[in-house]
N, C-alpha and C positions, 0 to 999 in steps of 0.2 A: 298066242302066247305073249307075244311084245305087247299088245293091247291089256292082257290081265296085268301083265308086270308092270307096268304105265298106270294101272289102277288100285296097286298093291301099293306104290310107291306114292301115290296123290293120298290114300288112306293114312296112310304113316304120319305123312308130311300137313296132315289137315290141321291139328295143332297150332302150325307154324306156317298158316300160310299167307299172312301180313306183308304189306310190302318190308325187301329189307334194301333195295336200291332204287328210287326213282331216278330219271331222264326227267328234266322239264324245259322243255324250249333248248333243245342240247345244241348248239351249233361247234365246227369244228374245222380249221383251214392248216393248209400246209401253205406258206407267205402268203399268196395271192390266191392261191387255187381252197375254194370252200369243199370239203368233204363229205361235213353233215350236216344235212339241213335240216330245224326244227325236231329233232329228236324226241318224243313223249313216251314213256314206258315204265310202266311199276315190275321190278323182279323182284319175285314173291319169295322167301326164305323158305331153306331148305328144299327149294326145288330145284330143278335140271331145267334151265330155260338154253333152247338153242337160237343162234343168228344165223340165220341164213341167203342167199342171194349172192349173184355174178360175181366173177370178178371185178374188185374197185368200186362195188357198190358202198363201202367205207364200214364193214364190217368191223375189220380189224383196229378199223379210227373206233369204231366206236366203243369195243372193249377196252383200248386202251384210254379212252378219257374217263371208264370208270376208276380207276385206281390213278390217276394223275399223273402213267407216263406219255400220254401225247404229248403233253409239256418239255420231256426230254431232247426229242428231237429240236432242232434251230428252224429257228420261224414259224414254230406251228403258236397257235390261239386256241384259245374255245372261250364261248359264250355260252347262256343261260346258268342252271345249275343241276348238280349231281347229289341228291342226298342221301347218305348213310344213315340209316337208323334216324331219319330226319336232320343230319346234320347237313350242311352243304360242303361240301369237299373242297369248292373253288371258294371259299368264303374268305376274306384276310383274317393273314392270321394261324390257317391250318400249317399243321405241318406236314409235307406231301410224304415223305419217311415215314409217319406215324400212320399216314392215308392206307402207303402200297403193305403197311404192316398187317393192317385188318382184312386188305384187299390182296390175296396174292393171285400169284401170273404163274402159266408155263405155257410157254411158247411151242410153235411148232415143229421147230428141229432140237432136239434131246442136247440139252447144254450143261454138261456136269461142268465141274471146271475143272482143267485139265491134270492140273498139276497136286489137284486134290484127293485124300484117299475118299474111301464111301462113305466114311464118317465124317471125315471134314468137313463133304459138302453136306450133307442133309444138318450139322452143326453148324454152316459158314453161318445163315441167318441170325440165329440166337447170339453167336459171338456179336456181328456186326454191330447187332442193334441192343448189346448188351443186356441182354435180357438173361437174369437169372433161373434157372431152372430147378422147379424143385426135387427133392427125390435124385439130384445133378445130372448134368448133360447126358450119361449117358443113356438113362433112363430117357428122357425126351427122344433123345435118334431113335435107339430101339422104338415107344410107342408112332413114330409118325415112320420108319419103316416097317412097322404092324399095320398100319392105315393104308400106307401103300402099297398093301399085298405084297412088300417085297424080302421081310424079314427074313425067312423060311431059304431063302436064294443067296442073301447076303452078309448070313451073319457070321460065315466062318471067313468075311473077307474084307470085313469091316478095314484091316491095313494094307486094303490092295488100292489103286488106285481107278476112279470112278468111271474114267472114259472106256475101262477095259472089259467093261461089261456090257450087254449083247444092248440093239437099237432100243427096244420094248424095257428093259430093265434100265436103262440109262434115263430114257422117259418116267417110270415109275420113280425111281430116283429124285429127279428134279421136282414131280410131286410132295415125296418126301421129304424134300426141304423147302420148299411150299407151305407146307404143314407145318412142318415142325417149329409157326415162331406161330401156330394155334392162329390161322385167320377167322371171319367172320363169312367170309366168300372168297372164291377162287375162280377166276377166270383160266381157260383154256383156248388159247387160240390154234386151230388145227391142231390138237394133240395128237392125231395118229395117221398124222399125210407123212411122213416119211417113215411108216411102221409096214412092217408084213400081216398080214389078216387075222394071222395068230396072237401077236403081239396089240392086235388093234383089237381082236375081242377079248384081250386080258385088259388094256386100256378101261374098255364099252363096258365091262363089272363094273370094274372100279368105281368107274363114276356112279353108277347106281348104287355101290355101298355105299358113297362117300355124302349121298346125297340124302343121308337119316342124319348126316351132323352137320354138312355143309351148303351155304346158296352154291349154287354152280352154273356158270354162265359159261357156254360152247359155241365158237366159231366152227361151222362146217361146210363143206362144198358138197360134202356126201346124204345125199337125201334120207336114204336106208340107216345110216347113222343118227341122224339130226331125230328119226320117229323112231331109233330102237331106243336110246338114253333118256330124251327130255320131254315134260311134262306141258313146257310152255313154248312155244315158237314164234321167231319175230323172223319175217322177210323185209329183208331191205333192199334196193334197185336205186341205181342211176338211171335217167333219162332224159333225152333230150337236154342232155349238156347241163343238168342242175344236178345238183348236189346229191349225196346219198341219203335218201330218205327211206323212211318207216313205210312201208305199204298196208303191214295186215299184221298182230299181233295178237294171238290166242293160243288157247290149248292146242297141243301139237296135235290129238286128233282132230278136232275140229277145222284144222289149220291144212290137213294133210289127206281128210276123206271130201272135207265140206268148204272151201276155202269162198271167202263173201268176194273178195276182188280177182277179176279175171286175169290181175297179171300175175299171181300168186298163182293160180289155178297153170298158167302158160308155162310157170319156172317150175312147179312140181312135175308136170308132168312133161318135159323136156322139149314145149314145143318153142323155150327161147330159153339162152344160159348155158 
């Protein structure tokens, strides 16, 4: 069944399946200590590409230098380049606001903001980055809490405030305002490591609808996860004290029945990791 639906989903998405983010020569340090090393990867639009590998393998370095918050934190770098649609992201000149606008995040622990109602936040983006909405704001929250599977839950609560609603709908939420300033790609890093199994297989839909309109790039430790969603997979590993590198990067089945590198084959099937 995950195999058809993995091939139901590459059908759809054949159309569109150009690169829409290259890695080339990606490098990525936090002051002294290097992360990633040599980074090379085409994600192909409108697909579900997942990243996979140990802890510290620099997983989560690596999503985050596609939208330009590795930059955020103090003393980090990166070298080579990242391009968008062919543009290069790290190029002088961009704007990294305008970067994380096409590129959005939702992180692994469910972050509405606190003090926000459920429409605030799925609206905070649009206000921030002034973006006008046609048809007005409130039409935009409604369609991107329609994307997020969560309309149907949340619209008689639109003036309630957004932390008060359950792990899984707080998560879908931060989706929906994700959405709702209309990215080009969406990055998720662990989306549903701090979710119950329920709420992680209303998550594992999601992404599969989400991924007839959107690139989607997933961070996961969960093996069963990483081959039920995504069409493409990259294993990444530390070793021997170097940096975190690309090991093997293919179609997730290919990646998951027939893996070409033995240390890819050793991490799938839990004989290291």
């Amino acid at each position: 069944m995950v195999a058809m639906e993995r091939l139901d989903r590459s059908e759809r998405a054949a159309g569109h399946s150009g690169p829409c983010i290259v890695a080339d020569g990606l490098n990525a340090w936090y002051g002294h200590v290097q992360a990633l090393r040599n980074i090379s990867m085409s994600i192909l639009a409108k697909r579900v590409t997942a990243v996979i590998g140990p802890s510290g393998c620099g997983k989560s370095t690596f999503i985050r230098c596609l939208n330009r918050m590795h930059e955020v934190a103090r003393g980090t770098r990166v070298s080579g380049k990242v391009l968008l649609d062919g543009e290069d992201i790290y190029a002088a000149g961009v704007d990294p606001v305008r970067v994380r606008r096409r590129v959005g995040m939702v992180f692994q622990k469910p972050n509405p903001f606190p003090t926000m109602t459920v429409f605030d936040n799925v609206a905070a983006g649009l206000k921030l980055n002034g973006l006008r909405a046609p048809g007005g704001l409130g039409e935009r929250v409604e369609r991107a809490l329609r994307q997020a599977a969560l309309w149907d839950e949340v619209k008689d609560k639109l003036k309630q405030g957004g932390a008060a609603l359950s792990g899984g709908q707080q998560q879908r939420l931060c989706i929906a305002r994700a959405l709702a300033v209309e990215p080009e790609v969406l990055l998720m890093d662990e989306p549903c490591s701090a979710l119950d199994p329920i709420a992680t297989a209303r998550i594992e839909d999601l992404i599969r609808e989400l991924a007839d309109r959107y690139t989607i790039v997933i961070v996961t430790h969960n093996m069963q996860q990483a081959a039920r969603v995504s069409d493409m997979t990259g294993f990444f590993l530390m070793a021997h004290d170097r940096a975190g590198e690309l090991i093997e990067y293919g179609e997730t089945q290919q990646v998951f029945t027939n893996p070409k590198d033995e240390q890819t084959e050793a991490y799938i099937t839990g004989r290291f990791g």
